[in-house]
VOBA-1610 file (N, C-alpha, C; in pm, whole numbers, padded with zeros to 5 digits, always signed):
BEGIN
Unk+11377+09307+11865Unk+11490+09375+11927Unk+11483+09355+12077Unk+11559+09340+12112Unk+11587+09297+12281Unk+11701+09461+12351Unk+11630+09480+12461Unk+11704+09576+12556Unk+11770+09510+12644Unk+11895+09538+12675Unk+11943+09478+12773Unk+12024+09606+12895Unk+12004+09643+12998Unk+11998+09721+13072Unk+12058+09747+13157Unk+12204+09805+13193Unk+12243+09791+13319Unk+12218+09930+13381Unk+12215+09885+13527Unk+12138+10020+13647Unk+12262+10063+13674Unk+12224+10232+13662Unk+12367+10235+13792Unk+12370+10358+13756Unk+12491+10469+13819Unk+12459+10619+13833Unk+12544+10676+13753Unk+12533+10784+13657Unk+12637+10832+13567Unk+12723+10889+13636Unk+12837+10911+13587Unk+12936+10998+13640Unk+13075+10906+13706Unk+13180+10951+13679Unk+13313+10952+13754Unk+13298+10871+13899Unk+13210+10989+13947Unk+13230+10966+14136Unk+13156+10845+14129Unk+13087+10782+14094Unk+12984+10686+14099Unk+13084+10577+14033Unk+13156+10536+13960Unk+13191+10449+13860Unk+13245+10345+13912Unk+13273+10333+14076Unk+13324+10217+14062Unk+13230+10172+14194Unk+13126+10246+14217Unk+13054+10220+14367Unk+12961+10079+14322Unk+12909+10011+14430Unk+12854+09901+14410Unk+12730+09865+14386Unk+12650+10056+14408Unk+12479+10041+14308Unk+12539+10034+14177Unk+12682+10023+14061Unk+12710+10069+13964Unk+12725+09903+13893Unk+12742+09808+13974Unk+12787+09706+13926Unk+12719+09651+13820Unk+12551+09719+13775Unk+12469+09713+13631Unk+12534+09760+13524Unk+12604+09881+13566Unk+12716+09939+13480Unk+12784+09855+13404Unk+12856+09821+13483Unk+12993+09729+13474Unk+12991+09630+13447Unk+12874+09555+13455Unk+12828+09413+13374Unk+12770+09473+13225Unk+12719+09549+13236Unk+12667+09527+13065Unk+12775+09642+13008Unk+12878+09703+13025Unk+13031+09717+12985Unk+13069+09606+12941Unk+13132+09514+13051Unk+13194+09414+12997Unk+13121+09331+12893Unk+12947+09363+12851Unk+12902+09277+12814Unk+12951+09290+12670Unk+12936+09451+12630Unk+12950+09534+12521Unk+13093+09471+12510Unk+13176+09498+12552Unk+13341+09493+12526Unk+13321+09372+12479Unk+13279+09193+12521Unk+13343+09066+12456Unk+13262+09079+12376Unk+13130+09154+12361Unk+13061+09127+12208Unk+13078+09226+12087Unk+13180+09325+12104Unk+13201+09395+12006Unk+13136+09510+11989Unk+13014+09573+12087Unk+12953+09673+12111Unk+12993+09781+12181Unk+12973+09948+12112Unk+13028+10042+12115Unk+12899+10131+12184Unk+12908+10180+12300Unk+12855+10281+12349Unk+12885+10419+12271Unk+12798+10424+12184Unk+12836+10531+12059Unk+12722+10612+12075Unk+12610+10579+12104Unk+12491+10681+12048Unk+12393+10715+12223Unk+12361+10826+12203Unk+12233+10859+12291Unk+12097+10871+12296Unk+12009+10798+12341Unk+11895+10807+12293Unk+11834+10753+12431Unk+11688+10768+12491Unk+11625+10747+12556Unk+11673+10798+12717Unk+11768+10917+12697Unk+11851+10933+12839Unk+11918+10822+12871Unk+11968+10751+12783Unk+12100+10639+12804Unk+12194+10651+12682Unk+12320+10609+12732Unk+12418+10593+12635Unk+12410+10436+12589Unk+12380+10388+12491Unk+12388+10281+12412Unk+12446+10244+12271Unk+12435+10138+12251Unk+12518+10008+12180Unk+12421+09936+12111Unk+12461+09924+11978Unk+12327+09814+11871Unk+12438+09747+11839Unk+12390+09598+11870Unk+12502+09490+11759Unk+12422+09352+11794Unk+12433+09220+11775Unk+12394+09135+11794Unk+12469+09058+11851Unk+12389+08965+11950Unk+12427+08838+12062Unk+12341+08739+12014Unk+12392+08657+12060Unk+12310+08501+11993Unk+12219+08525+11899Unk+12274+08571+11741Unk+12194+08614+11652Unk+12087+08700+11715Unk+12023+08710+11787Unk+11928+08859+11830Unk+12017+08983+11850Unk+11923+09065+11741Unk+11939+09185+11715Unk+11918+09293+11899Unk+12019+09320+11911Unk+12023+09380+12098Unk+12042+09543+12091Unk+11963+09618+12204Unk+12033+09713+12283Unk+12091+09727+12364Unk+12212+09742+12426Unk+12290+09782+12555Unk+12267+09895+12549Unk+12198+09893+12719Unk+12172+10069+12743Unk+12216+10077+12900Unk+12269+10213+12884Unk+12306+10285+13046Unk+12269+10404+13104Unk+12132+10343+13167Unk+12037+10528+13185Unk+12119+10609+13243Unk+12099+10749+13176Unk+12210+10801+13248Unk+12089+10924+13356Unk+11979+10844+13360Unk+11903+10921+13479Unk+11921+10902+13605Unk+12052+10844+13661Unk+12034+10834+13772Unk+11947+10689+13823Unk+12010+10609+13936Unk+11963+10496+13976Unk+11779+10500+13998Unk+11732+10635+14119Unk+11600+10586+14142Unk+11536+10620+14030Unk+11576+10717+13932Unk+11467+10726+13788Unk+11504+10649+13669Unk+11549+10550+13679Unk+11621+10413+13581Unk+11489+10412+13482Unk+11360+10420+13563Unk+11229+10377+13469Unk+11186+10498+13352Unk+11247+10627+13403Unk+11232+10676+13286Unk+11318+10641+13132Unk+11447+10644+13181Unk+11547+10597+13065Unk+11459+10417+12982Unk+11431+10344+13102Unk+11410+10201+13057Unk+11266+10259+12940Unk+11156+10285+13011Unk+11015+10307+12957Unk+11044+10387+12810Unk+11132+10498+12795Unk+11120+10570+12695Unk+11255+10443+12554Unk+11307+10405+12614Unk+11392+10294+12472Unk+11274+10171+12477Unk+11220+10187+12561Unk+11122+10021+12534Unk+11039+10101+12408Unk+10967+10221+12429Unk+10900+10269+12344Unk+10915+10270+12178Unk+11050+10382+12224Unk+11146+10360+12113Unk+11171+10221+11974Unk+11173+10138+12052Unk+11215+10026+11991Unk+11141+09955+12005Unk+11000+09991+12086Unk+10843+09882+12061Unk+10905+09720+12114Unk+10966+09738+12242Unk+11048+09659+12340Unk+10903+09602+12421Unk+10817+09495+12423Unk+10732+09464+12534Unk+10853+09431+12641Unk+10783+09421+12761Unk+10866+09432+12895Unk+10930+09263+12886Unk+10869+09149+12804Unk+10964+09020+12770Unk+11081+09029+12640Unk+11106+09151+12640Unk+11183+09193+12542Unk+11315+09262+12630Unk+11303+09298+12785Unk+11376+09350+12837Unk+11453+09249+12928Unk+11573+09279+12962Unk+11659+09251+13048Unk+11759+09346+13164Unk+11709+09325+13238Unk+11760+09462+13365Unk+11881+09377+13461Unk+11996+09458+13420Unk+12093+09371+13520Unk+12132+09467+13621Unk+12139+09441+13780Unk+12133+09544+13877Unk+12177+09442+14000Unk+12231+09557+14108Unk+12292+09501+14220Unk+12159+09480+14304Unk+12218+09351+14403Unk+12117+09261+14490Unk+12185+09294+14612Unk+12121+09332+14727Unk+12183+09367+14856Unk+12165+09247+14931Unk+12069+09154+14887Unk+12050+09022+14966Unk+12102+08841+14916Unk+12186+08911+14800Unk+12304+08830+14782Unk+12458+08836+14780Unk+12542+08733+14842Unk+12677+08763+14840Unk+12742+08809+14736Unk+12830+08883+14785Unk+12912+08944+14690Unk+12932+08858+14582Unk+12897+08913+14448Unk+12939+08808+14319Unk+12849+08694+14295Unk+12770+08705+14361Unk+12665+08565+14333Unk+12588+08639+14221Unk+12497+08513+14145Unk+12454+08587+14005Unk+12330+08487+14049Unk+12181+08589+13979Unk+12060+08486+13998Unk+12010+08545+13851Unk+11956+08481+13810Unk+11824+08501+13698Unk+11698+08512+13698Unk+11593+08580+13699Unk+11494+08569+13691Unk+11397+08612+13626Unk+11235+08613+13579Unk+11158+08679+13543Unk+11046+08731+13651Unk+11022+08804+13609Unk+10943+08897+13669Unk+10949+08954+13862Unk+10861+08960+13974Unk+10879+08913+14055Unk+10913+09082+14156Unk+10900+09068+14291Unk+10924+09181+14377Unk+11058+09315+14353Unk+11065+09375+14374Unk+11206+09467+14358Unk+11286+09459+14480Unk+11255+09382+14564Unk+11336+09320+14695Unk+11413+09531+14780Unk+11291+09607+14752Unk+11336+09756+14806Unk+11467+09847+14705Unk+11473+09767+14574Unk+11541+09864+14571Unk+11470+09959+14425Unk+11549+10088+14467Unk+11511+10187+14419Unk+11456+10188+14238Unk+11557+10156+14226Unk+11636+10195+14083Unk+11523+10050+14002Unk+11499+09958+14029Unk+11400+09837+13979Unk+11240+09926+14013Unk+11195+09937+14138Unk+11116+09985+14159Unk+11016+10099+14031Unk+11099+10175+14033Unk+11121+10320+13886Unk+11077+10230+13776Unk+11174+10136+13722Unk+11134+10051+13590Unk+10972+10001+13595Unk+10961+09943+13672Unk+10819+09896+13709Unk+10754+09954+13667Unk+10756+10105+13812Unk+10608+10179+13781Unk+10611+10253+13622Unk+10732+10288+13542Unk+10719+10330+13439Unk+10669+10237+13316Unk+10767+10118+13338Unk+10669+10018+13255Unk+10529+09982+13263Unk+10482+09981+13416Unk+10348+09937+13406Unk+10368+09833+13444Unk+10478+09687+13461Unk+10501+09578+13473Unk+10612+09555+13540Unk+10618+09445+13589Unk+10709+09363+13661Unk+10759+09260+13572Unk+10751+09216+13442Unk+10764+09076+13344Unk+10868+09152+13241Unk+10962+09163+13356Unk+11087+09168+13218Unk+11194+09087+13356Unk+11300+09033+13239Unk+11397+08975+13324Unk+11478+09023+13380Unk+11538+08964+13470Unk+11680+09066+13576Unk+11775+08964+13623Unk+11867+09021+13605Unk+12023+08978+13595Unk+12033+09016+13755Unk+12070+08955+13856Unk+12104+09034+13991Unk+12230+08998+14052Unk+12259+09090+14097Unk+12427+09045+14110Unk+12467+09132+14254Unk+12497+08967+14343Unk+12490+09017+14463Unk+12612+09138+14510Unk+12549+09252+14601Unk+12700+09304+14671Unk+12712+09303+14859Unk+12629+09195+14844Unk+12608+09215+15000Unk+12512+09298+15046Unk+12565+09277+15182Unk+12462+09394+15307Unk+12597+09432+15372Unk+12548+09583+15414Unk+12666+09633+15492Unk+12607+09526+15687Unk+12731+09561+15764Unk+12772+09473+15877Unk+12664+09579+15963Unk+12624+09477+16099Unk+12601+09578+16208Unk+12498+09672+16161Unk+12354+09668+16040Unk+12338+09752+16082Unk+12201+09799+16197Unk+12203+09886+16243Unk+12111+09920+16358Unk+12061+09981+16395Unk+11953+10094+16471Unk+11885+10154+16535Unk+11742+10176+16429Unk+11733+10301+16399Unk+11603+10366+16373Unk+11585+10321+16196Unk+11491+10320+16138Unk+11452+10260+16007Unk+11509+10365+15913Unk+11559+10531+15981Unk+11656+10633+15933Unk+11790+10595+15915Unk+11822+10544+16051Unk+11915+10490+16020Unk+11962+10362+15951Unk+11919+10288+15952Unk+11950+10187+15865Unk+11950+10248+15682Unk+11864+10302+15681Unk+11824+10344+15512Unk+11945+10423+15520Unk+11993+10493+15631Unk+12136+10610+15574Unk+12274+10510+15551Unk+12231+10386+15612Unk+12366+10292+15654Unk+12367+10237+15522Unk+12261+10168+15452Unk+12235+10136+15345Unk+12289+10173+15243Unk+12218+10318+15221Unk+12283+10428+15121Unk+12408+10420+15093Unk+12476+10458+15253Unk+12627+10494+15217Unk+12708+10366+15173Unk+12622+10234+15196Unk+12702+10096+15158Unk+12730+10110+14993Unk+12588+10117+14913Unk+12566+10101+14793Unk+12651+10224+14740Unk+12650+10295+14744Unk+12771+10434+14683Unk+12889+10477+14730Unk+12947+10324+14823Unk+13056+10335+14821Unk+13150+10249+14738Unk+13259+10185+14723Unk+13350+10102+14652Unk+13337+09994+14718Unk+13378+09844+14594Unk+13434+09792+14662Unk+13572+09770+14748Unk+13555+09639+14832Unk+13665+09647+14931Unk+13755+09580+14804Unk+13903+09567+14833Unk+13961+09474+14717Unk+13981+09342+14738Unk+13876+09265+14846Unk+13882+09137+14810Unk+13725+09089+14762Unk+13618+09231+14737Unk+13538+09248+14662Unk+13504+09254+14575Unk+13644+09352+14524Unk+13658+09374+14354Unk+13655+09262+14315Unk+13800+09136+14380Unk+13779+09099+14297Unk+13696+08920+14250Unk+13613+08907+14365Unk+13458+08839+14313Unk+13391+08941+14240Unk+13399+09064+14205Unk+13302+09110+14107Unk+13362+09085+13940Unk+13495+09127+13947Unk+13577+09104+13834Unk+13548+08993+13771Unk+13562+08825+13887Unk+13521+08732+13806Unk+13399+08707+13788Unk+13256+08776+13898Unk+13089+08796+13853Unk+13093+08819+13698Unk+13164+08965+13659Unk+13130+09014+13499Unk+13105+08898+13419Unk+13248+08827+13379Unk+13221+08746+13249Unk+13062+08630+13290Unk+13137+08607+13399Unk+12993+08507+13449Unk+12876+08582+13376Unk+12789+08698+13435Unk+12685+08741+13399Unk+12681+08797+13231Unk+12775+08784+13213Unk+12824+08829+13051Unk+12767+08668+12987Unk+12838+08578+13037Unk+12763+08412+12956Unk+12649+08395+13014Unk+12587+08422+13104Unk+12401+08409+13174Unk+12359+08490+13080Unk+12383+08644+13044Unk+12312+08684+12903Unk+12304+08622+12806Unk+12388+08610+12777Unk+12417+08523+12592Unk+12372+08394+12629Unk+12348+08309+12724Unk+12261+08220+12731Unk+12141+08224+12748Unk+12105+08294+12791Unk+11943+08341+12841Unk+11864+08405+12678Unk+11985+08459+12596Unk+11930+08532+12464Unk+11902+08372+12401Unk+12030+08328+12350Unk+12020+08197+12329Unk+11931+08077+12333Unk+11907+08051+12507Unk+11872+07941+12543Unk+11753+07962+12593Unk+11701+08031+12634Unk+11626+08105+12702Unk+11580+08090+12876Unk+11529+08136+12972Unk+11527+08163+13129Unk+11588+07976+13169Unk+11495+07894+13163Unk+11517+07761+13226Unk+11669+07765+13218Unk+11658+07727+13095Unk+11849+07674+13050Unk+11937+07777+13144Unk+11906+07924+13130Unk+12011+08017+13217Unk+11992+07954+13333Unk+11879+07954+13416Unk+11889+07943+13523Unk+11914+07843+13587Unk+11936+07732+13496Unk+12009+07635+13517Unk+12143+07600+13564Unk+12194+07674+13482Unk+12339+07677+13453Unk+12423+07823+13517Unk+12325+07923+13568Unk+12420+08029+13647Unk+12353+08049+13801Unk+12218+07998+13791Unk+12193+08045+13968Unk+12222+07952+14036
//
């Protein structure tokens, strides 16, 4: 069984901000593959159906971005998921808007919500979907400030010539999954980074 994971913050006010865009990729992932966010389990709302013949979870912690690792750690359990069994798709602040990378294992490049998965897993060797939203402009002074400038970037919306490179990101990172299930890391990362 394979987990597949998108980050991002429950709720309304959050739904269209740009820490959410984990959301919104493994949504769209559920929607072209026929998967129903029907059931609750592990503090996420998830989806069982199959992608490239593997039997999958789509899950959406609904703990909140920096405690993602509790929701991830307790369905890995669940479903006896080793961490090469997982797939974490989450926004990248140090790629352009809509750019898509693949990878295994490797740093959390500061952000929160990866960080959590880690220390709850114990590991860094699960894969991640990253999907750039930028860096906010200008920013400057004290290491307070920057982290507040930060903040308010990632939980705000996109702009609408943002939306819509993210609109066409989805399906993109929607075929880097189903290839990566498929084909496995090389072949994806071949063909989407």
């Amino acid at each position: 069984m394979k987990l597949i994971v998108g980050l991002g913050n429950p709720g309304f006010l959050y739904a269209r901000n740009r820490h959410n865009v984990g959301f919104m990729c493994v949504g769209h992932l559920a929607k072209a593959q026929g998967i129903h966010f029907d059931k609750k389990q592990g503090q996420a709302r998830t989806g069982i159906g199959t992608i490239a013949g593997k039997r999958v979870v789509l899950a959406r912690p609904q703990t909140f971005m920096n405690a993602s690792g509790e929701s991830v750690s307790a369905l890995a359990r669940k479903l006896n998921a080793a961490p090469s069994d997982i797939i974490v798709i989450h926004d990248d602040l140090d790629l352009p808007v809509g750019k898509v990378r693949l990878r295994l294992g490797g740093g959390s490049g500061g952000h929160k919500g990866i960080d959590s998965v880690v220390a709850r897993l114990g590991s860094r060797d699960f894969y991640r979907v990253r999907v750039g939203i930028g860096r906010p402009d200008n920013i400057d002074g004290s290491t307070e400030e920057k982290e507040s400038a930060v903040i308010g970037y990632v939980l705000s919306d996109f702009s609408p010539d943002e939306k819509s490179l993210i609109e066409t990101a989805l399906p993109h990172v929607s075929e880097a999954v189903v290839c990566l299930l498929a084909e496995g890391l090389a072949a994806a990362m071949n063909k989407f980074n």
